[in-house]
Structures are given as C-alpha cells and as structure tokens.
N, C-alpha and C positions, 0 to 999 in steps of 0.2 A: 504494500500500500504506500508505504514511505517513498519508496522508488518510483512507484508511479506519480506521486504527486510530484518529485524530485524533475522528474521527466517534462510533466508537462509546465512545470514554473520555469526551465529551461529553454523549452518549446517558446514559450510565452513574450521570455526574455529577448531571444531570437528575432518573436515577432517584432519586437519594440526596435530593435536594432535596424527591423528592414523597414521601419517609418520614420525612420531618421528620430526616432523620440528616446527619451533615457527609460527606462522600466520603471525607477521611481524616482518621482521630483524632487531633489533636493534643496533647502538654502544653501548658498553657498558659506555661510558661516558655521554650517552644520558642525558638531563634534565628528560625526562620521566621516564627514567628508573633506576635515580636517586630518585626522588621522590618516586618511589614504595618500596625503601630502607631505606626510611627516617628515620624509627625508630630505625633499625639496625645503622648507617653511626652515628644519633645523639647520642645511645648507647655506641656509641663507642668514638663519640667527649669526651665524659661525661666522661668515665671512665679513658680516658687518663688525660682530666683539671684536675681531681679529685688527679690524682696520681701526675702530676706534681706539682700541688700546695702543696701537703706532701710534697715532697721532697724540694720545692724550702723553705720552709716554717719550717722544722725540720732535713732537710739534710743539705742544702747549709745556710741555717738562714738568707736569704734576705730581705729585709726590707716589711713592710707590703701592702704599693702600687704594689710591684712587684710580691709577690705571690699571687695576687688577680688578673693578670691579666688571667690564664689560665682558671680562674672561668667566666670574664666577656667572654672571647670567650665563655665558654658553654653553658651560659646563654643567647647567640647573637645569634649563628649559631643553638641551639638549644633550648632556652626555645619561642625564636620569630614563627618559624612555629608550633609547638606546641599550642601559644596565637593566633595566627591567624587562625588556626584550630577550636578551641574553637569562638573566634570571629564570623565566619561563622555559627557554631551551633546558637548562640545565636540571628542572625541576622531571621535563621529559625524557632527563639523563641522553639530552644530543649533544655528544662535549664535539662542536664543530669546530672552525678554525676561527671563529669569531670571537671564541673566549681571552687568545692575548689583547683582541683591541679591548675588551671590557675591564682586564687585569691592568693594560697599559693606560686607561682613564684612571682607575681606582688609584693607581702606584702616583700617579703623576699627579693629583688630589694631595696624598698624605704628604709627595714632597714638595709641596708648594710650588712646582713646575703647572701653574695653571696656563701659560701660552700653550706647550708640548699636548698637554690636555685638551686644551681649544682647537688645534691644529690634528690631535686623533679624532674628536669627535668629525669636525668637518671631513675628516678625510674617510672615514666610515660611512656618515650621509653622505656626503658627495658620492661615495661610489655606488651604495642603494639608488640615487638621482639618476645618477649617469649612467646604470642599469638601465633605468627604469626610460631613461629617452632614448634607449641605443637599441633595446626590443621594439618600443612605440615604431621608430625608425625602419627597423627589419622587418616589422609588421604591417608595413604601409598599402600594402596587399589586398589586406583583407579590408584597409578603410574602402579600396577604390571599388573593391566587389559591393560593398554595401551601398555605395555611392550609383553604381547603374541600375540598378530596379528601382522603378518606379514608387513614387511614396503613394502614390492613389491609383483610385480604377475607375472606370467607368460604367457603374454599375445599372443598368436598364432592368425597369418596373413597370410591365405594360405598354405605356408609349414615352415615357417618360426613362431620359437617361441621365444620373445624378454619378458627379466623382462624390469617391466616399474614399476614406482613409485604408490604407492595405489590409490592417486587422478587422476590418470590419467587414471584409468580406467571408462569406461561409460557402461551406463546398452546395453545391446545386447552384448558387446564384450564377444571372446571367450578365457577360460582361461584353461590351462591343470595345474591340480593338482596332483603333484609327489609323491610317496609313503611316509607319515609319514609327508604331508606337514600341516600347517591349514588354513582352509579355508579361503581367506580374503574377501572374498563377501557375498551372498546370489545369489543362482542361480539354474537349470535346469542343471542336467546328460545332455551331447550331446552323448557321448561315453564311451564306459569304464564300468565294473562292478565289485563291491567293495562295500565295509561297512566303515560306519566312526562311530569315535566315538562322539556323545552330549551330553557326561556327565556333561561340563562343565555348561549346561543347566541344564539341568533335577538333577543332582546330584545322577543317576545312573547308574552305569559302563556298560550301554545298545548299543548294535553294531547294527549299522541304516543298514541294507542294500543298496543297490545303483545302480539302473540303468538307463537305458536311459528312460526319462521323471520325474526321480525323483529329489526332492528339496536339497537343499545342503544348508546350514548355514554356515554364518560366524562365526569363531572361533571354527569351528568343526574338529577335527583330523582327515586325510586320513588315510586308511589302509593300506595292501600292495599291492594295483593296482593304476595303474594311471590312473583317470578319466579328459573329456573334459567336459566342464562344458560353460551355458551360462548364464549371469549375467542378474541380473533383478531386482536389485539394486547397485547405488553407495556404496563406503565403509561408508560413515557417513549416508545411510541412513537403513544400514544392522543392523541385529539382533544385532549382538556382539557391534557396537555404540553405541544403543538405550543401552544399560545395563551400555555403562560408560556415556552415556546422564543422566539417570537419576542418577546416582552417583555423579556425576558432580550441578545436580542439588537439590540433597538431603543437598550439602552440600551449596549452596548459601542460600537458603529459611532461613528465620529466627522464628523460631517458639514462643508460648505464653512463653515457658521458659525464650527466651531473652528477653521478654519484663517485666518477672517481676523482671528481674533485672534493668532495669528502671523504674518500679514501684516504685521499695526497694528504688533505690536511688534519688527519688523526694521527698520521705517524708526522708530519711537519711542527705539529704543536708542543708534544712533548721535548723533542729535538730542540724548538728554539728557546722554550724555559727553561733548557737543560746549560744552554749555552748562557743566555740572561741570568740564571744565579751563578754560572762560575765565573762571569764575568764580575760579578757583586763580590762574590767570596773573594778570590784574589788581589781584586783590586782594594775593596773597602768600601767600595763608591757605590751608595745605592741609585746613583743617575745612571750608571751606565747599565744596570740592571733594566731600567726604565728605556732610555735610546734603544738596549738591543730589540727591547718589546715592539719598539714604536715600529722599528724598520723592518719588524718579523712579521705584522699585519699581514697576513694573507689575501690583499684585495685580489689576485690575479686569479686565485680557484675561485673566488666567490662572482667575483662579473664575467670574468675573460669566456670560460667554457660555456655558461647560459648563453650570452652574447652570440659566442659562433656557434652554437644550435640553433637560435634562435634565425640568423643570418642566414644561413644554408638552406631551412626549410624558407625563409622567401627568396634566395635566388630560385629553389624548384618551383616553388610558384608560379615566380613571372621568367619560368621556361616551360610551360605548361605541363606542370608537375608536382599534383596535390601529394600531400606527405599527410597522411591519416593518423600514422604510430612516428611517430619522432624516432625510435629504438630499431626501428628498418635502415634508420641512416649508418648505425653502425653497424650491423647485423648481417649486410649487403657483403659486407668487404671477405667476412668469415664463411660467404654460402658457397660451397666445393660441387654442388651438382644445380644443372640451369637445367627445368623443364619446362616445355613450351608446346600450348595448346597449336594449332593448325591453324584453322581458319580467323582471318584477319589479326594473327599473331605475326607467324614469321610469312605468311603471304598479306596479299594488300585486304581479302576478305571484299575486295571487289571482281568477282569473274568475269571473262572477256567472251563475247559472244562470237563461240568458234567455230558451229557448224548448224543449216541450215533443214531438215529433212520434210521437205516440205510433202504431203501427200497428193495425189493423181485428184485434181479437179478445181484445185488449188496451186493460188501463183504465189511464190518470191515474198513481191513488194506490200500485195494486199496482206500476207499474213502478218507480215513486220507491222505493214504500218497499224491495222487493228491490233496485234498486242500490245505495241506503243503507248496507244492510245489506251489502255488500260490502265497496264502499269507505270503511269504517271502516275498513280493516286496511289503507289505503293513505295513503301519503303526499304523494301528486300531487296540484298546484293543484285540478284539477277535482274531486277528492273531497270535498276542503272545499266547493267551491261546494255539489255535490251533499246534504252532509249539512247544508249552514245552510239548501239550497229545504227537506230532509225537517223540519226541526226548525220553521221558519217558517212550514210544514202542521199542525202538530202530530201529525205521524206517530210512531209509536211501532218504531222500530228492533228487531226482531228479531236472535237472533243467527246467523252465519253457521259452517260448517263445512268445514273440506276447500280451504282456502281456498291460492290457489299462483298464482304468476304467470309461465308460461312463457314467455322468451325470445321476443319479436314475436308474441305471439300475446295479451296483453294480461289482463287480470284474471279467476279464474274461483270460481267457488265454487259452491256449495249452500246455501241459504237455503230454508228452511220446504219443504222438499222439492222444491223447484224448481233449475233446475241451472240458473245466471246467468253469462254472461260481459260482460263489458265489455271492447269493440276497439274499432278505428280503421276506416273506410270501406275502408281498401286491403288489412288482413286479413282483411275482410270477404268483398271479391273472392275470396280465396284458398280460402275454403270454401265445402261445400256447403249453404246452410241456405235451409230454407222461408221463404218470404216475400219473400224479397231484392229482389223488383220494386217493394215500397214505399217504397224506401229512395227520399229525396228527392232532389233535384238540392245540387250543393254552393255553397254559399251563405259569403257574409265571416264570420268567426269561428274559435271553434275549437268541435270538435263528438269526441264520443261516439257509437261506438252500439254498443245492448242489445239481448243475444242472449239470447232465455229458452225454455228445453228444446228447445234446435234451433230454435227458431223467431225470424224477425226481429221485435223488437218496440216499437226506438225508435229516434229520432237526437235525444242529447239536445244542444242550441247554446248556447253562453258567451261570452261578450265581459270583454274584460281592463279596466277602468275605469283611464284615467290617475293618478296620484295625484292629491288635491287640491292640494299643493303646488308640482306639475310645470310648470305653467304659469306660474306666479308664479316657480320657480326658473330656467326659464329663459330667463323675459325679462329676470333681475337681472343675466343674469353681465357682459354687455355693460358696462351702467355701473356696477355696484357693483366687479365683480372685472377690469375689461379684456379680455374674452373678446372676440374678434373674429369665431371663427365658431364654430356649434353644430352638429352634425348626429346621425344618428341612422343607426347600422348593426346590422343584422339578419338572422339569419336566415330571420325568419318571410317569410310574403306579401305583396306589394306591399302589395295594397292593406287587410291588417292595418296594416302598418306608417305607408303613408301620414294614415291615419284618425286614428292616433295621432298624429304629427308634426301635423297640420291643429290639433287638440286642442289640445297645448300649446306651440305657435308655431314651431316647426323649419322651416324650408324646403328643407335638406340633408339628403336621404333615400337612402339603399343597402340596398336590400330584397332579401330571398331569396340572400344571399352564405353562402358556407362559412365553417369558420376559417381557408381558406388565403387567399383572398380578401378578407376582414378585416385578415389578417395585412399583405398586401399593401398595402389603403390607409391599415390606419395609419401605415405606413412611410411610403409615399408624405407624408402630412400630417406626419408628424413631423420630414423633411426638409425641412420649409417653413415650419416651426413649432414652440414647443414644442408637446404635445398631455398633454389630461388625458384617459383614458376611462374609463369607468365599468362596469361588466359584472356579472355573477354568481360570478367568480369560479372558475366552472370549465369552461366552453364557449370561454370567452374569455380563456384564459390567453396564448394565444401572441399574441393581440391588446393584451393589456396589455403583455408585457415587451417589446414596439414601442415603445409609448408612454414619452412623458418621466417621464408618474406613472400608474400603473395603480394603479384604485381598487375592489375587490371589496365590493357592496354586499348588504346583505338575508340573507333564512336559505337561500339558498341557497351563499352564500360558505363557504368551504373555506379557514380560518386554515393549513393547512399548505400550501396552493398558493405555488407560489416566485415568482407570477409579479406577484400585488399586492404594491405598496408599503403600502399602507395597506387596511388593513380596516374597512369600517363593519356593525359586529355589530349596531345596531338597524337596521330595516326602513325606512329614511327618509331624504329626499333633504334635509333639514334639518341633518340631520346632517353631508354633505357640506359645506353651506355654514358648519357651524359648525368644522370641519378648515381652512377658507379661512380663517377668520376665525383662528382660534390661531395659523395659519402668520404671517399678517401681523403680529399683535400679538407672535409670541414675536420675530420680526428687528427690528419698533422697541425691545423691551425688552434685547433682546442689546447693541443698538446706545447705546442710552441707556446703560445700564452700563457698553460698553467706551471708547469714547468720551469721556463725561460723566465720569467717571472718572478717564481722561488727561487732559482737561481742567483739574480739581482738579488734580492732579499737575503740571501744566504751571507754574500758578497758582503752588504751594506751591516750585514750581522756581524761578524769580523771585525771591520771597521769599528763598528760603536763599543763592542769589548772590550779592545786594545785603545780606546780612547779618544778615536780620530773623528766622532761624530758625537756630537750631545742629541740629546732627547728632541730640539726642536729641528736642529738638519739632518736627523735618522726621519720623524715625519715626515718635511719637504723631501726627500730625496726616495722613503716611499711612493709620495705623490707621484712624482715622477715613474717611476717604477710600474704603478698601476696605470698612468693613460698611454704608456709604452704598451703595456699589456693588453687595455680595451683595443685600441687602434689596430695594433695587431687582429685582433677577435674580429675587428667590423670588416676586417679584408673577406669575408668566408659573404657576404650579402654582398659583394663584387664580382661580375664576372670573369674568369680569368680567360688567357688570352686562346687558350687550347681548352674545350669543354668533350670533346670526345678525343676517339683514337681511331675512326673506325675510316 
C-alpha cells in the first residue's frame, strides 16, 4: 500500500514537473526551503566573515577580540549544522571521510585558530555548493526535455475547444492537435489524417502517417493537418514522461563508483589522523596536528566521483543514450560475453523488397501500387520496404479507405475499388480464396502475401541487410573492448539467422528459441560470465534483466520497459560502442580525481607535519587541490575528441 501511494505521489510529482509548476508552493523564506540552500547561504556567511575580518583586521587595525568576531559568527551559523550533520552520520555509525573536516572545525575552535576554522567550514560548503551547480550543470538534459512538451492541451467538449492545463487532462478525453503542434499525451487518431514526426524517439527523420484508429505519442510533432485524437494515457504516465522518469532516475541511483569513494576514504581517514597526531606528538605543536587535518579534507572522493557520474550519464544523453541504472556504466567495461538479438539489432530491422511473385491475371505495377497504398497506414518493417520499391517505380500512391487490421488475420482495406488484404502464408491456409495453388514453395527470407478481391495475387520476398557497421562492430569487441565470446540468439529461422551470423563474423548461433528459452541461456552464460545483450527492447525483456547489462537498441525500444539498463534511442550499433567508450573514460576520470586528488592531499600532509604549512595555507592550498579535482571531474560531460573505435 505504502508503495503504491509512494508511486503514485511520484507519478504526480512528475506531473507537476511536465506543467512547468513546482509540486508544492513554497515561500521563499521557508525553513525548508532554507535548509535545501544550506551550503550555498553558509558559502556565502563564510566568504563574507572571511572578508570582513581582512579588513576589520588590516584595513581599519581593530583590536584582536573585534576582528575575530565575524569568524565566530561563521563558525556558529555555519560550522554548527555542518557538526550536526556529521553528528547524525556518526550516530548511523557512517564514519565517512567527512569526519576530519568536523575534527578539523572542533580542533581549530579549542585552538583559537578561528580564520583556519572559517576557511574549513567554507571550504566544506563551498564544495557541497559546487557539487550541487556542477550536477544542476551535467543535468541540463533533462531541464531541456521538460522544457518541449507542451504545458496545455487542447481539450474539445462537444463543439467547444478549451486549453486546459496538462494535469488536467484524463485518459478518454478528446484533444484536437493543431498543425506543427506536439503531442502532449499518448493517444488514438479520432479524426483527421496527417503524418507526424518521432524522431525524437527513434532518432530518424521518419514521417509516421496518421489516421483514424492510429496511435499518436507524446512528444511527437504534428504535420500540416489537424488531427482529433483520444487519450489513453495521462501526461506522466505517456511515453515522453517515462524518458524524463528514467533521466530523473539515472541520476538519483548511486552507483559502485560512489561507493568506492567511500571505500578510499575509510582507509584514507584513519591514515591521515595517524599522521596528524604524530605530527602533534613529535613536534609538541598542537597547530600542526590541526594544518595536517585541514589539508587531509577529502573534498576530491566526496565531489570529484558524483560529479563524473553524474557528467557521463548527460554526455549519453545528449548522444542519444538514456542510462536507466547508473551501475551499467561501470558494469559494461567487466561484460566478457556480447549477445545480440537479430532483427533491427545487428541488421537495420528495415527489409529490402527483393523479389516480386506476382500470380497469372495479375500485373507488376497494379499489385505494388495497391499494397502501397495500404500499407501506408502501417507501421511494420515490410511497409517501409514496400512503399520505398512503390516510390523507386515512380508509382503514384492512391489513397486507401476502410482500412482495419484484425487480430491474425493481417492488413485489409479498399483501394481504388479493389478490396486488398495483406497476410502471412499460414492465414492464408486458413481461408478460402481462389488461386491459392500458385502460391510458391517457401523459400529463406521473410515474405508477404496479396490477397486482391478474393483472389490470390502475390508473395511479395525481403531480406533484412546487416548493418554496415555490424561486421566491423563485431570483430572490434575482442581487442578493443575484451569481449571473449559473441553470439547471436533469435527467434527467427535457422537458416535466417545463420546467413546473418556468416555476414558479420558470429560463429555462436541459437536460432528459432522463444523468450523462455533465451531467458534460459542467458542465465546459463551469465553464470559463466559477465554478459552484455543487446535486443529491441520488448520481445527481449526477460532476456535482458538475465543479463549483467541489458541494452535496448533502435525504434523499436520501449524507454519505459524495466528491463534495459541502458537505452540507445538512435538506430545504431555505433552508438553502442560509443556507451563503451564513456563507460571506460568516465572510471579513468573518476579515478584520476579521486585518487590524484588524495595524492595532493597526501603531499600537502607532509608538508604541514614537518612545519612548512600552518593551518590557514594547508586550507587555501586544499582549496586548491579540490577545484583541481572538480574540473578534472567536469571533463567526463565533455565530448572527447574520438567517441568510438569502430
């Protein structure tokens, strides 16, 4: 029950986000929505004590009780929630790497070092701050996806058409969508015929046609007619949501990266108090006890790694490539076997219309040009083929009427007075229609055939073309990526499936399997191995969430499917390799930050031991240390200059 409520207050939340409104209205003097500022507001206390105490101190030459007091305000309104912060952790027994900077306020307190204090706290807020605009930054992604849908709809009552707010539309309502408008729902053509565009999906400049009983997507551009449309989802629970749902949610997940910067800094912690009291002991000097702490802050695990995870999942972004589970990024680099569904994986999943079997009484051009004219108003691979043979004839598309697709019985319609169906060989079987003894023997490929006014009149044959990259991509994975085996599992026919494998170098082939059967050897390989596969996204769900990283490619992928971790929205195995590539580059860049980082750190520990840094230039010269760090981190939301290999 919890989770359900849990759900839909999230839902809800969603919604508010895609009407450009906040979920709940706050004053801006709020306590709450003061505290969500806290790092910024104490950033800011910080750098002002800091500056008035200069001045009061080397400007005005005030006595020393008086320019110490803009330090103890810094230290009051902000080293105290800061300590209490810390407190809480502690109380949850999380001894993280945050606990020197709370021991380096408390130490620098009792020894009257309140600047060194003023200048830890700032520099612990400041780096919470500078987190917190360097994600907003990396994140810019998902403001721009909220920013294209539309905040209203036009919502039609009888004769009467009123814009109404997005939430306020419900599934059944009917909505008219005006030339060049986009879509803000998911819904059913009522009226109207027209083409929109879903590139924004599929990541190809592809024009859907549109008519009455066909599907419309949210965030899909109208063309130049005006369609009636009836909804059959709310706006948070439409297509275009679900894509900044899981955006939204890529970027809350924490993955193994951030924790091995809490790894780093359990054994870093101890190690730098180790050095901080022998420094004390030896020396005598409780200051340099204090310096070693200051310069031992571990800002570089706590911003640097968040930062280049956070960076990485929007460079995949905006290369069209949703990142669902953040833990796929590093997951990718360790997966030793690549499997890859057939159709519209490693071929384009568009078939090329290769052969024409036209029946005795029946011509060529008429059969084309009435299928043509059918499947226009269909979305299946073969239609495309069929309508780039008519256009490559210079056929002239008539148009079609009455048009309906009944359950296994395949596409039917009325064209120029002729009554056209398009089936399959096996419902063919099932009825009774003249001519059926010319029907050819069945032959490698995939095939059609045209029924016109009862009478048998074709088998039209397509062959699916590899991609051109598929054979280049998968002879790379070996020595570029460490892949050790590749194979290829499928539903379709042997010997489909083998012809392709032969094509682009596979020697590991599983032809004519179900999804239970899939399901099964992925398991199988994944207990032997990591596994990456690759699939459509909806056939192949339960085949992915087997797998170590399930990877939903092309237009037929399905961004609210639970089962990909990763989504590639354009149509391209390029792509894939370019998700390989980010993954590798964002764990050296994490690692170089966290790392290289404590390194400095280590360095500038030394230094303050043996005496050659006080408490307030072990600070300043962590500062340093850490925007060396973020900067480093922001390079991983950069593209670099080589994003494949392929």
């Amino acid at each position: 029950m919890k989770t359900d409520l849990k759900k839909q207050q999230e839902k809800d939340s969603l919604q508010s986000a895609l009407t450009h409104e906040s979920p709940s209205v706050e004053s801006p003097i709020s306590l709450s929505g003061l505290w969500r500022h806290k790092s910024t507001i104490i950033t800011t206390v910080s750098i002002l004590a800091i500056i008035l105490h200069l001045i009061l101190r080397f400007g005005i030459h005030t006595n020393q009780s008086t320019d110490q007091i803009p330090l103890l305000v810094a230290l009051v309104f902000g080293g105290l929630p800061l300590l209490f912060d810390l407190f809480q952790k502690l109380l949850k027994r999380e001894f993280g790497s945050q606990l020197l900077g709370g021991i380096s306020i408390i130490t620098s307190v009792l020894l009257g070092e309140y600047l060194a204090g003023s200048i830890i706290v700032l520099m612990l807020s400041g780096g919470e701050a500078l987190e917190s605009y360097a994600l907003r930054s990396a994140s810019s992604v998902l403001a721009a996806l909220a920013k294209r849908l539309p905040s209203i709809a036009h919502r039609k009552r009888e004769t009467q058409i009123v814009d109404v707010e997005l939430n306020e539309v419900a599934v059944g309502d009917t909505l008219v969508l005006y030339p060049h408008d986009i879509c803000p729902v998911d819904g059913v053509v009522l009226e109207g015929h027209g083409v929109m565009d879903e590139s924004y999906l599929t990541g190809e400049p592809f024009q859907i046609t549109k008519t009455a009983g066909s599907t419309v997507i949210s965030g899909a551009i109208n063309g130049e007619s005006a369609l009636t449309i009836r909804t059959t989802k709310r706006a948070a629970d439409s297509r275009y949501a679900k894509i900044m749902e899981v955006m939204r949610e890529s970027e809350d997940k924490r993955p193994q990266l951030r924790r091995l910067g809490d790894t780093l800094g359990a054994y870093y912690t101890p190690v730098a108090l180790v050095v901080a009291l022998a420094a004390w002991g030896l020396s005598g000097e409780a200051t340099r006890f204090l310096a070693v702490l200051v310069i031992a802050t571990p800002c570089p695990l706590l911003i640097g790694i968040p930062i280049t995870i956070i960076g990485s999942i929007s460079l995949c972004a905006r290369r069209a490539i949703i990142v669902k589970s953040p833990v796929v990024l590093e997951q990718i680099a360790q997966c030793r076997t690549a499997i890859f569904d057939k159709t519209g994986t490693l071929t384009y999943g568009e078939p090329k219309l290769t052969e024409q079997l036209i029946a005795s009484g029946f011509e060529q051009k008429q059969v084309l040009t009435l299928v043509a004219s059918l499947e226009g108003y269909s979305k299946h691979p073969l239609a495309r083929a069929i309508l780039a043979a008519a256009k490559s004839d210079g056929i002239t598309v008539p148009e079609s009427n009455s048009v309906s697709e009944p359950p296994g019985e395949g596409l039917r319609g009325i064209v120029s007075g002729h009554s056209v169906q398009i089936t399959s060989r096996k419902q063919l079987g099932k009825q009774k229609v003249e001519g059926d003894e010319q029907l050819p023997a069945i032959a490698g490929g995939l095939e059609c055939v045209v029924v016109i006014d009862g009478r048998y009149a074709a088998t039209l044959r397509f062959r699916d073309a590899p991609r051109k990259e598929s054979q280049s991509f998968v002879s790379h994975l070996g020595p570029k990526h460490d892949f050790d085996r590749v194979m290829i599992l499928s539903g379709d026919r042997e010997s489909e499936v083998r012809y392709l494998a032969e094509e682009v170098g596979i020697t590991e082939v599983y032809a004519q399997k179900s999804p239970e059967e899939k399901l099964a050897i992925v398991r199988e390989q994944t207990a032997a191995a990591k596994t990456l596969y690759v699939g459509d996204g909806i056939n192949d769900a339960p085949a992915m969430m087997a797998a170590t990283v399930g990877m939903a490619i092309g237009q037929n992928s399905d961004v609210t499917a639970e089962a990909a971790g990763v989504v590639i929205m354009d149509n391209s195995l390029q792509k894939v390799d370019e998700f390989m590539h980010i993954s590798r580059r964002m764990r050296s860049i994490a690692i170089q930050s966290a790392v290289g980082g404590m390194t400095l750190s280590i360095i500038g520990m030394v230094f303050a031991a043996t005496g050659h840094l006080n408490p307030v230039n072990g600070a300043i010269t962590q500062e340093v240390i850490d925007i060396l760090s973020v900067l480093n981190a922001l390079r991983a939301a950069l593209p670099p200059k080589i994003m494949h290999d392929l």
